[in-house]
One Martini backbone bead per residue (centre of mass of N, CA, C, O) as a GRO file, in nm:
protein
  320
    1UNK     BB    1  -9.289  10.133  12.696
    2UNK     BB    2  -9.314  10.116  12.394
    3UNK     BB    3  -9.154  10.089  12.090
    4UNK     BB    4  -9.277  10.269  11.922
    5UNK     BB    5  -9.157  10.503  12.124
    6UNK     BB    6  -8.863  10.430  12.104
    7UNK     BB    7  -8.852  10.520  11.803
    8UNK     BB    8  -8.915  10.763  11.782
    9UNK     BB    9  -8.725  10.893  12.066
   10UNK     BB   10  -8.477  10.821  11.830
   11UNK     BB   11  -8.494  10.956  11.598
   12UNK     BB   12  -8.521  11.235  11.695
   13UNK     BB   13  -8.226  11.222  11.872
   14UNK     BB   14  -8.013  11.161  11.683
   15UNK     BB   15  -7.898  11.439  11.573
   16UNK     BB   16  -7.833  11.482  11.891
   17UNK     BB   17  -7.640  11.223  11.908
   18UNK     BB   18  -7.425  11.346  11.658
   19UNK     BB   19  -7.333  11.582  11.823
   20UNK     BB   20  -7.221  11.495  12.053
   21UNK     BB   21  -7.013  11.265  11.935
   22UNK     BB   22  -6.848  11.493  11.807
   23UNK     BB   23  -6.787  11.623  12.061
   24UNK     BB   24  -6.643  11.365  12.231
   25UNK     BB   25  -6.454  11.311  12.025
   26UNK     BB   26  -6.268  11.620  12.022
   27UNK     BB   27  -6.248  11.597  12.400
   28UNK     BB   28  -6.208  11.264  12.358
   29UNK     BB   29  -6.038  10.901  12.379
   30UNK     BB   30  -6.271  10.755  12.550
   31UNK     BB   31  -6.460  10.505  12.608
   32UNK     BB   32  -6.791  10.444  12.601
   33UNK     BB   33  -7.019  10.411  12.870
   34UNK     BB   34  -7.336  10.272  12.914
   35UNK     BB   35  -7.550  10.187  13.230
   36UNK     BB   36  -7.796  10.102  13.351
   37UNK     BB   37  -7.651  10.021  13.657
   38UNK     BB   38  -7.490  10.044  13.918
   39UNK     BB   39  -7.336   9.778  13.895
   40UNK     BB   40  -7.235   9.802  13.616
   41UNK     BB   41  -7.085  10.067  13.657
   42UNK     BB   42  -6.890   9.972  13.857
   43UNK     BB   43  -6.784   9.737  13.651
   44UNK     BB   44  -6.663   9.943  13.418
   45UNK     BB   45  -6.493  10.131  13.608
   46UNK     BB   46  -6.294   9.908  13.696
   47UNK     BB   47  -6.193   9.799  13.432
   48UNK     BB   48  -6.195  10.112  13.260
   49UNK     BB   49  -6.090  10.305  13.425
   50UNK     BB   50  -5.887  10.584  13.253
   51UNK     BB   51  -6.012  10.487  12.949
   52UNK     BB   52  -6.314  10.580  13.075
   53UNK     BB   53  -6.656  10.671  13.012
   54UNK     BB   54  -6.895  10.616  13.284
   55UNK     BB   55  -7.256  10.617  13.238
   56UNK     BB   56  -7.590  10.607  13.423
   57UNK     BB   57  -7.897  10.581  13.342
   58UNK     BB   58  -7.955  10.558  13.642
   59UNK     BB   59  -8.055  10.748  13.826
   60UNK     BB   60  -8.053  10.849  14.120
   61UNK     BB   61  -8.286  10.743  14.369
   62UNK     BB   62  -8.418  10.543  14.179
   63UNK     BB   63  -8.624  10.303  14.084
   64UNK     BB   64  -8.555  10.008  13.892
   65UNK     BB   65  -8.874   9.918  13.796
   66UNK     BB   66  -9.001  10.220  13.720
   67UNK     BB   67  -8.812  10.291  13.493
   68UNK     BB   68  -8.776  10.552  13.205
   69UNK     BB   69  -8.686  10.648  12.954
   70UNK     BB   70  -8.503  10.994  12.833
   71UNK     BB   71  -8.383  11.140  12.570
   72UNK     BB   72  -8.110  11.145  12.684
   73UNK     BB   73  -8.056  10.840  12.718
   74UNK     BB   74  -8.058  10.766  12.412
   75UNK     BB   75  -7.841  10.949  12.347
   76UNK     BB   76  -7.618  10.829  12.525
   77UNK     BB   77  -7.665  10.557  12.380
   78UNK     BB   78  -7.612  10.638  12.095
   79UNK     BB   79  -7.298  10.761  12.165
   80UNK     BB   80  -7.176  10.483  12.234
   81UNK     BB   81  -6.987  10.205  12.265
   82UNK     BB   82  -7.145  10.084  12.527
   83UNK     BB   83  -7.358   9.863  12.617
   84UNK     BB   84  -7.506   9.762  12.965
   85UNK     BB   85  -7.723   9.507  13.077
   86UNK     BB   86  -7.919   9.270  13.236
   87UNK     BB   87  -8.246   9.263  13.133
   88UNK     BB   88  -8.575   9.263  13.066
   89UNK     BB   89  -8.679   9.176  13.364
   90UNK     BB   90  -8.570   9.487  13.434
   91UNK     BB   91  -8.494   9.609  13.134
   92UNK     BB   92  -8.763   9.683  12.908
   93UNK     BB   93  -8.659   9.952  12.776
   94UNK     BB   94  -8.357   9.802  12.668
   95UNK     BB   95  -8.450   9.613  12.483
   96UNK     BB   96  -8.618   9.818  12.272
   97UNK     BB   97  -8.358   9.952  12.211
   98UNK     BB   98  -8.177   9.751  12.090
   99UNK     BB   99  -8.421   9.636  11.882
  100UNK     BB  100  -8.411  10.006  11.744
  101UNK     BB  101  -8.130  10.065  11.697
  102UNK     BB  102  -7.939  10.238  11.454
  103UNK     BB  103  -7.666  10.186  11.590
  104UNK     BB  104  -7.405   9.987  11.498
  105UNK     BB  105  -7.164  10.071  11.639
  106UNK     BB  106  -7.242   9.977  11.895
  107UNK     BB  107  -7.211   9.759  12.188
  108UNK     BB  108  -7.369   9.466  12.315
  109UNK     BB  109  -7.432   9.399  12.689
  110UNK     BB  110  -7.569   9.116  12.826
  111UNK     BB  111  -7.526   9.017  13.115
  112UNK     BB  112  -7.736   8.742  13.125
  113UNK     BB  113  -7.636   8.596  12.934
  114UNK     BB  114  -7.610   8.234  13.021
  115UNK     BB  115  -7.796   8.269  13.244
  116UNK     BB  116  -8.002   8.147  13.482
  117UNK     BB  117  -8.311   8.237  13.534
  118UNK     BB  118  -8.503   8.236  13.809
  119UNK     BB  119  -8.721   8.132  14.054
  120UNK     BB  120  -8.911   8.136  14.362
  121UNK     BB  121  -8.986   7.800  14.506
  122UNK     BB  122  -9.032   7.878  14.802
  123UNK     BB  123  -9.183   8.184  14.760
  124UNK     BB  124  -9.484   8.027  14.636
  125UNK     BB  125  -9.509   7.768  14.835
  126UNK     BB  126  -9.542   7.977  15.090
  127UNK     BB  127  -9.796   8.114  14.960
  128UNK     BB  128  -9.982   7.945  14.882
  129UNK     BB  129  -9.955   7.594  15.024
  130UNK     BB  130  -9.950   7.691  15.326
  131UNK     BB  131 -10.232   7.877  15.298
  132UNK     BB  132 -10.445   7.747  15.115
  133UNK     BB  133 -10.441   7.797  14.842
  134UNK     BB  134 -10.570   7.786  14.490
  135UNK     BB  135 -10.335   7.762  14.252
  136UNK     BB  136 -10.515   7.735  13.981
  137UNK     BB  137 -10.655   8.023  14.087
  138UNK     BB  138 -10.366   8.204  14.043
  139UNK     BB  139 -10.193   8.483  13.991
  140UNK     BB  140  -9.883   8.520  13.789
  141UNK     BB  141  -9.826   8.801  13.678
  142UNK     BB  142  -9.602   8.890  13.918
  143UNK     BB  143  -9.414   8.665  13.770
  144UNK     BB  144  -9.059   8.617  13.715
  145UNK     BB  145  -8.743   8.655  13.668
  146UNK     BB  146  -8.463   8.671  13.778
  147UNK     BB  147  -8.214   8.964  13.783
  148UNK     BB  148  -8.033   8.958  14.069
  149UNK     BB  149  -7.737   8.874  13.985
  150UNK     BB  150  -7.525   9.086  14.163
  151UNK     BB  151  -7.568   8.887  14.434
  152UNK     BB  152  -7.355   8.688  14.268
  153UNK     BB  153  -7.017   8.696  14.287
  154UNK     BB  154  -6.976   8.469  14.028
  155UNK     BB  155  -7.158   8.674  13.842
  156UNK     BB  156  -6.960   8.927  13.879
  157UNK     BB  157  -6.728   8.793  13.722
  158UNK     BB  158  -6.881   8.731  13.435
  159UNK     BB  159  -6.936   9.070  13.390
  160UNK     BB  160  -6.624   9.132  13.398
  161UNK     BB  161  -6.572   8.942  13.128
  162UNK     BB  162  -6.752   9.074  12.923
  163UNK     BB  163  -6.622   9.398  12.955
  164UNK     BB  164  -6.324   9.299  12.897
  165UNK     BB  165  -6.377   9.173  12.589
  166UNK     BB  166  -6.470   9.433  12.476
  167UNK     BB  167  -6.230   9.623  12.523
  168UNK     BB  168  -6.006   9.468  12.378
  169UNK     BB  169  -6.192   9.509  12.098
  170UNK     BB  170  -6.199   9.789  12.095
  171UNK     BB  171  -5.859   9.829  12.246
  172UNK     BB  172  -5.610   9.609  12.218
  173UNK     BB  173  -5.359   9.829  12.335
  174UNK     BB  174  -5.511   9.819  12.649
  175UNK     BB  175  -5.520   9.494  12.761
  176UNK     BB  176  -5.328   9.487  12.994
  177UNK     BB  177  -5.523   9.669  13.154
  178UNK     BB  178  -5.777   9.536  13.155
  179UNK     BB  179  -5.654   9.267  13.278
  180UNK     BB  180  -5.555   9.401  13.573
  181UNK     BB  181  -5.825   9.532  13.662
  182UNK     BB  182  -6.003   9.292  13.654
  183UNK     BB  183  -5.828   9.125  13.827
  184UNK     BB  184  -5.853   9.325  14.106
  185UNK     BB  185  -6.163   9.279  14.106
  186UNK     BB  186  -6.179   8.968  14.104
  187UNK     BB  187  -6.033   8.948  14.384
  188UNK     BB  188  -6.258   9.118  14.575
  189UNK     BB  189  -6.503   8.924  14.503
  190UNK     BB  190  -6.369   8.657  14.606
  191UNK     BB  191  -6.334   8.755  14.882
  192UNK     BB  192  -6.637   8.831  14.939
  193UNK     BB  193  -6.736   8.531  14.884
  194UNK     BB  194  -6.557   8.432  15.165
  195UNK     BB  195  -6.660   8.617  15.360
  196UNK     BB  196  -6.995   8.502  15.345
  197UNK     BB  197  -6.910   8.202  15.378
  198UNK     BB  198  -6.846   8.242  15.656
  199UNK     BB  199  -7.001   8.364  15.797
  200UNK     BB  200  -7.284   8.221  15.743
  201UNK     BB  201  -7.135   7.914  15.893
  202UNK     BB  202  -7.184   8.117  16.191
  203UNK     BB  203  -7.512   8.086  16.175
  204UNK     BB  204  -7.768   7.992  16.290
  205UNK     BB  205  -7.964   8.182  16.088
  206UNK     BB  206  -8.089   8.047  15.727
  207UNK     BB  207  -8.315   8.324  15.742
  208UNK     BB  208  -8.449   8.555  15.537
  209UNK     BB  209  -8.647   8.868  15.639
  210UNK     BB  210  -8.810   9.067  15.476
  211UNK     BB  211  -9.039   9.325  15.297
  212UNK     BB  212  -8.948   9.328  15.032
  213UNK     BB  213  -8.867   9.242  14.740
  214UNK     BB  214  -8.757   8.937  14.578
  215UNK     BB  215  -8.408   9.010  14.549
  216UNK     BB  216  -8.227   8.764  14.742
  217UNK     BB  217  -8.228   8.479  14.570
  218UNK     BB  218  -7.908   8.437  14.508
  219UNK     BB  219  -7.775   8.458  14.736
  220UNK     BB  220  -7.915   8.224  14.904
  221UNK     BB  221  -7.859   8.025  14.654
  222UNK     BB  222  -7.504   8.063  14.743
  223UNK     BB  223  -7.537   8.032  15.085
  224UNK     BB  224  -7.796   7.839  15.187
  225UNK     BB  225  -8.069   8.020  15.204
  226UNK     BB  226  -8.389   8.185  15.291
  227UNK     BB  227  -8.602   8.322  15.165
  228UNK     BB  228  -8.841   8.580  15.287
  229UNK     BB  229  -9.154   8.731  15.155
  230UNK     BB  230  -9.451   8.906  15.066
  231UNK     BB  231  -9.382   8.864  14.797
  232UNK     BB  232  -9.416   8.719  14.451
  233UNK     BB  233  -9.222   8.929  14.338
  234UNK     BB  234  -8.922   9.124  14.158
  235UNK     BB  235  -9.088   9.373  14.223
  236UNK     BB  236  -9.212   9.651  14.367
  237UNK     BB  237  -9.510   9.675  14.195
  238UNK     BB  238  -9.601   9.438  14.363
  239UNK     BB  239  -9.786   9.214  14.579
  240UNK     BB  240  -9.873   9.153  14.891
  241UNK     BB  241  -9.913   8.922  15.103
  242UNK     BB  242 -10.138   8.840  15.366
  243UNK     BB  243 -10.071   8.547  15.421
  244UNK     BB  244  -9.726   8.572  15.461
  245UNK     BB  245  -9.741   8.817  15.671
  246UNK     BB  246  -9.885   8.661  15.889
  247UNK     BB  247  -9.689   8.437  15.889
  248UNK     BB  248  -9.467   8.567  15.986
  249UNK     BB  249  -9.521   8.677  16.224
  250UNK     BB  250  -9.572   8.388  16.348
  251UNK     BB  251  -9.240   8.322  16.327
  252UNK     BB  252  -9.121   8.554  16.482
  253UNK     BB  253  -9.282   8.451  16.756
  254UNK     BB  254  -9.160   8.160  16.755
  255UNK     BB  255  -8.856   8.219  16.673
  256UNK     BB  256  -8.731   8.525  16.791
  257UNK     BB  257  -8.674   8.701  16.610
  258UNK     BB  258  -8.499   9.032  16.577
  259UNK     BB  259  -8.521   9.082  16.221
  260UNK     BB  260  -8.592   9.303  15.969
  261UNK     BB  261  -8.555   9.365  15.632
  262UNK     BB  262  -8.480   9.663  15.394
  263UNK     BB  263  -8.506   9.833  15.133
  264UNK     BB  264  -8.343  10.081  14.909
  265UNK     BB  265  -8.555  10.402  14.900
  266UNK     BB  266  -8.773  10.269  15.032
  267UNK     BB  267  -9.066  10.252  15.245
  268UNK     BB  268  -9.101  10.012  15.488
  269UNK     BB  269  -9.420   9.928  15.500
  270UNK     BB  270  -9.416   9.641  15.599
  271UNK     BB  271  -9.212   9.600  15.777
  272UNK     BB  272  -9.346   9.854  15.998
  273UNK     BB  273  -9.576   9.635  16.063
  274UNK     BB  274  -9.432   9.399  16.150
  275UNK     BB  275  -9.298   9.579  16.368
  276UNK     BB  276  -9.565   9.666  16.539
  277UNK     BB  277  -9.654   9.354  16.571
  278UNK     BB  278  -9.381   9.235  16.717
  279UNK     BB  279  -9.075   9.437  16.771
  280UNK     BB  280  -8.903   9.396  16.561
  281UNK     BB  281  -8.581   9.461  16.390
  282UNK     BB  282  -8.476   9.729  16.167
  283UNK     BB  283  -8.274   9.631  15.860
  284UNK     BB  284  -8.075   9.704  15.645
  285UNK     BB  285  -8.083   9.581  15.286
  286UNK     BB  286  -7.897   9.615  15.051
  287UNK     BB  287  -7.956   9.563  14.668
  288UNK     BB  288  -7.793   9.756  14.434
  289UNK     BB  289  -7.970   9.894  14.247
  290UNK     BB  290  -7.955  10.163  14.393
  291UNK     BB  291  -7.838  10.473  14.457
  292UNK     BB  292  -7.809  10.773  14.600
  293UNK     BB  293  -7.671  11.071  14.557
  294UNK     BB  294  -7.479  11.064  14.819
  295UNK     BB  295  -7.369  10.795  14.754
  296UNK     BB  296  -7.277  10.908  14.417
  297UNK     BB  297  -7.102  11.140  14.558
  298UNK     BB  298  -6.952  10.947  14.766
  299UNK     BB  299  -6.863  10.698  14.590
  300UNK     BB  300  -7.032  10.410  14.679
  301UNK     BB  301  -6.949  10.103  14.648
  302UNK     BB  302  -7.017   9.809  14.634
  303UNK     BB  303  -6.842   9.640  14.796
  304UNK     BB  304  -6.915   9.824  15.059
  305UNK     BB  305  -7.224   9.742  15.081
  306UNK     BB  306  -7.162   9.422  15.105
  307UNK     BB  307  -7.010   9.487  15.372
  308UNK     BB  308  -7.228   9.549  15.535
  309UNK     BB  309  -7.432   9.353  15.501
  310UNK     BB  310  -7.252   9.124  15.618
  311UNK     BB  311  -7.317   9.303  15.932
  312UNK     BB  312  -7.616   9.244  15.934
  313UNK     BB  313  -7.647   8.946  15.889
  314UNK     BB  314  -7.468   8.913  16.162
  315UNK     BB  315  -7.722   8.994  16.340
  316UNK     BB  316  -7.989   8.858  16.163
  317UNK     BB  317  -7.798   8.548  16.200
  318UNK     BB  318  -7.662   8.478  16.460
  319UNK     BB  319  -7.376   8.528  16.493
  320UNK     BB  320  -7.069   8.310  16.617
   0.00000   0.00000   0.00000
């Protein structure tokens, strides 16, 4: 979506967005967060427990590289007292609503402010490299920053700690509260990070490998994984390597390898492929970019997700 796309967008809806506003003031006296996607949702959730009502900008089921938002999503978001995504990388047209946006008095949280976001060097090496293609003449357009920072628990605590500051700054009365969820909450991350370490340092294989896009880059990176992905790029809408699909199949043939995981919400067509020319066997793994409706019905946690996951991981990296 274009910027001047997203200022028209926003003007038209400015007028219902004052009216919803004032709809609000009048029902609640809770601080509104509008959060981009999944993980900010649920840690917004959590540090700003009951003083606060937190909306997902992000439907359930959707796929979180392809959304554009709805005139009702910059209504939402420009009625907020806070707004909160990931970056540029992930959510551009998060970016071009703040850098458009005429209300000043929203408090605008970039989740990645401050952190490196990297790229992915071993799976570039990979795809390239190994496979003799001619690197000068290779098309890099769909690679850029990784955005999945909330796959880095130690991350996901600096995360915790800037919706914190923010809420402490516009609600000072209530800082003891939110200094308390923050802190219970830090210390479940702090947990599962531990808990990470211990099972992944009793595997004995220390390489994840993927069918869908390379998401899992940060998680690989705090825990001394590697990622194989036959994808070049961090969004779905990458086109998959068939050198690098080639690679892999050699590899699991190779190595005995026994899973590939695959993304949530998504038909795992390429996982698929190499399951049926391998017999290896399919195992999702979460990477809580968005969950599906019934699992938002079912108020299903970050944590929780996290939580099965290093079940997997622990099948498909044969703990020990």
């Amino acid at each position: 979506m274009s910027i001047k796309k997203i200022k028209l967008l926003i003007t038209i809806t400015m007028i219902s967005a004052s009216i919803f506003s004032c709809i609000k003031n009048e029902t609640t006296d809770k601080i509104s967060i509008s959060a981009s996607v999944y993980p900010l949702y649920e840690f917004a959730k959590a540090v700003g427990g009951e003083k606060v009502e937190v909306s997902m900008i992000l439907p359930p089921g959707t796929d979180i590289h392809s959304y554009e938002p709805k005139p009702m999503d910059l209504v939402r978001i420009n009625s907020s007292d806070i707004f909160i995504y990931i970056s540029e990388y992930l959510e551009p047209w998060a970016k071009e609503i703040v850098d458009s946006t005429i209300n000043s008095h929203i408090s605008i949280i970039k989740a990645s402010e401050g952190i490196t976001l990297t790229e992915s060097e071993h799976n570039h090496e990979h795809s390239h490299k190994e496979e003799g293609e001619d690197a000068d003449n290779d098309d890099h357009s769909d690679l850029s920053k990784d955005p999945h920072i909330w796959l880095d628990f130690e991350i996901c605590q600096t995360i915790v700690d800037k919706l914190l500051n923010e809420l402490i700054k516009i609600d000072p009365l209530n800082s003891e509260y939110y200094l308390n969820s923050a802190g219970l909450y830090k210390q479940k991350l702090e947990e599962l990070d531990k808990k990470y370490i211990a099972v992944i340092n009793r595997c004995q294989s220390k390489t994840i490998i993927t069918g869908g896009h390379f998401a899992f880059g940060r998680m690989a990176k705090r825990y001394g994984l590697n990622h194989i992905s036959p994808y070049r790029g961090f969004t779905t809408d990458a086109e998959p390597s068939p050198q690098v699909i080639a690679s892999m199949i050699d590899m699991i043939k190779r190595d005995n390898i026994e899973y590939i995981f695959f993304e949530e919400l998504l038909r795992p067509k390429v996982a698929e492929a190499i399951s049926a020319e391998t017999g290896v066997k399919l195992e999702l793994l979460h990477g809580a970019h968005n969950i599906s409706k019934k699992e938002f019905r079912d108020q299903t946690s970050f944590i929780s997700i996290m939580e099965e996951n290093l079940e997997k991981l622990k099948k498909g990296l044969k703990y020990q």
